[in-house]
C-alpha positions in Angstrom: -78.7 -117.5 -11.5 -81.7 -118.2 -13.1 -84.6 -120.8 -12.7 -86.7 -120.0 -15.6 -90.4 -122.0 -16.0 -89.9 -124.5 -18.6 -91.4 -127.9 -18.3 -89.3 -131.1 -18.4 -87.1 -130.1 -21.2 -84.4 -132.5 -22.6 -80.9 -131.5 -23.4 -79.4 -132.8 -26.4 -75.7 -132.7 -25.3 -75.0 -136.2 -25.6 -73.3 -136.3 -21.8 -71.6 -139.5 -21.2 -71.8 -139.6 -17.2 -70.4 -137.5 -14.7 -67.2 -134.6 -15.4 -68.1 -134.8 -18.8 -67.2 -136.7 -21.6 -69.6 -136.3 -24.6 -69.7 -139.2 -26.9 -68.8 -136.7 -29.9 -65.3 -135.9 -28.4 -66.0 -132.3 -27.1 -65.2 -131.4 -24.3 -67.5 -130.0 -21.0 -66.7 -126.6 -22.3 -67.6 -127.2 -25.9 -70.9 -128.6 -25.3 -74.5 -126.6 -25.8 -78.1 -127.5 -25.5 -80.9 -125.9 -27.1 -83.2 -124.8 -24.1 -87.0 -124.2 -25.8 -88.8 -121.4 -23.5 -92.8 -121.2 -22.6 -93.4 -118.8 -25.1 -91.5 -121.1 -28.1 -88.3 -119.1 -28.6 -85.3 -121.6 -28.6 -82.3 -120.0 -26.3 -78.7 -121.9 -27.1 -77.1 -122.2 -23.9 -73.0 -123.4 -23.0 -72.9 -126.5 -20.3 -70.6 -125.1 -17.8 -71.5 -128.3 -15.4 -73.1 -131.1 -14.1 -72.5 -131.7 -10.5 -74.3 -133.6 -7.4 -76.4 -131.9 -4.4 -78.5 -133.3 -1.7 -78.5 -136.6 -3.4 -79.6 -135.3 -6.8 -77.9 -133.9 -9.8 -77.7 -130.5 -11.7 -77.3 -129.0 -14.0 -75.7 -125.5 -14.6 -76.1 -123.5 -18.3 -75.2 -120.3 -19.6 -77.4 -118.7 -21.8 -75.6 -117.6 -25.5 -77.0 -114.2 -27.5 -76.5 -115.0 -31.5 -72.8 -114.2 -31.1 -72.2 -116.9 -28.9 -71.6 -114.2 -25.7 -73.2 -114.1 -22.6 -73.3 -110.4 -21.7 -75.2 -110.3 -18.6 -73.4 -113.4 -16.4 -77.0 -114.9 -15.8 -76.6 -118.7 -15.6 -79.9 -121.3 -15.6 -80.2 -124.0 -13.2 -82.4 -127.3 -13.9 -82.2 -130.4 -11.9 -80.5 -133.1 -14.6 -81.1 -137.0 -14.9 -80.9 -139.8 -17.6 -83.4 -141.9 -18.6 -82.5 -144.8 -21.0 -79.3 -142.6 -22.0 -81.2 -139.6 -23.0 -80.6 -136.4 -20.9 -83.2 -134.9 -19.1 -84.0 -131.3 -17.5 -86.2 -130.3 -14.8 -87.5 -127.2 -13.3 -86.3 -127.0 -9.7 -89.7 -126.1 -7.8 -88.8 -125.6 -4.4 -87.2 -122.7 -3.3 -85.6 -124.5 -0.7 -84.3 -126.9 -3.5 -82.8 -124.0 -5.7 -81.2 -122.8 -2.6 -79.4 -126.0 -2.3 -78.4 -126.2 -6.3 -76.9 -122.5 -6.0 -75.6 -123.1 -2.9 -73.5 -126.4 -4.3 -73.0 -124.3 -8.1 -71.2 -121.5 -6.1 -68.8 -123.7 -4.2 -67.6 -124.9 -8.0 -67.3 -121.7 -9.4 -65.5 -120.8 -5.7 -63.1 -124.0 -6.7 -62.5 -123.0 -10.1 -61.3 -119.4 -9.1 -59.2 -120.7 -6.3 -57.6 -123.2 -8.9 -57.0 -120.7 -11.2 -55.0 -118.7 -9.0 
């Protein structure tokens, strides 16, 4: 997992709350945000969630190469709020913080396996 240095970027997924409805009709698994990078490249990136930790939210994103693939498995986590409707992403700053974000990110992805079994 990743916590790349971008600055306050906003998402423009269009989430609709918590467990993810999108206001478009797609699903958690359909939606994408356009991430913009410090050095201007844009990077398309899957929502695989938005969950709670420590009293916070998060947000969890896979990064897409042109094909739409994600070869490597590397997966970008920004601390995620609203503000008058409009999604909003933040670096995670702390160590200590991202510890907690991963922490709660690998007890879904734990879930989902166990579920899919």
């Amino acid at each position: 997992m990743s916590n790349p240095n971008e600055n306050n970027k906003k998402c423009n997924c269009g989430c609709e709350g918590h467990h993810h409805e999108f206001e478009n009709g797609m699903s958690q698994e359909d939606a994408t945000v356009t991430l913009t990078m410090e050095d201007d490249s844009e990077v398309e990136c899957a929502v695989i969630a938005i969950y709670p930790a420590a009293d916070k939210e998060y947000i969890a994103l896979l990064p897409l190469d042109e094909d739409g693939d994600n070869e490597d498995g590397e997966v970008f986590l920004y601390r995620y709020s609203e503000s008058d409707g409009e999604p909003t992403l933040e670096n995670i700053e702390s160590d200590d913080e991202y510890e907690v974000a991963a922490e709660a990110f690998d007890e879904i992805l734990d879930n989902a396996e166990f579920d899919e079994e």
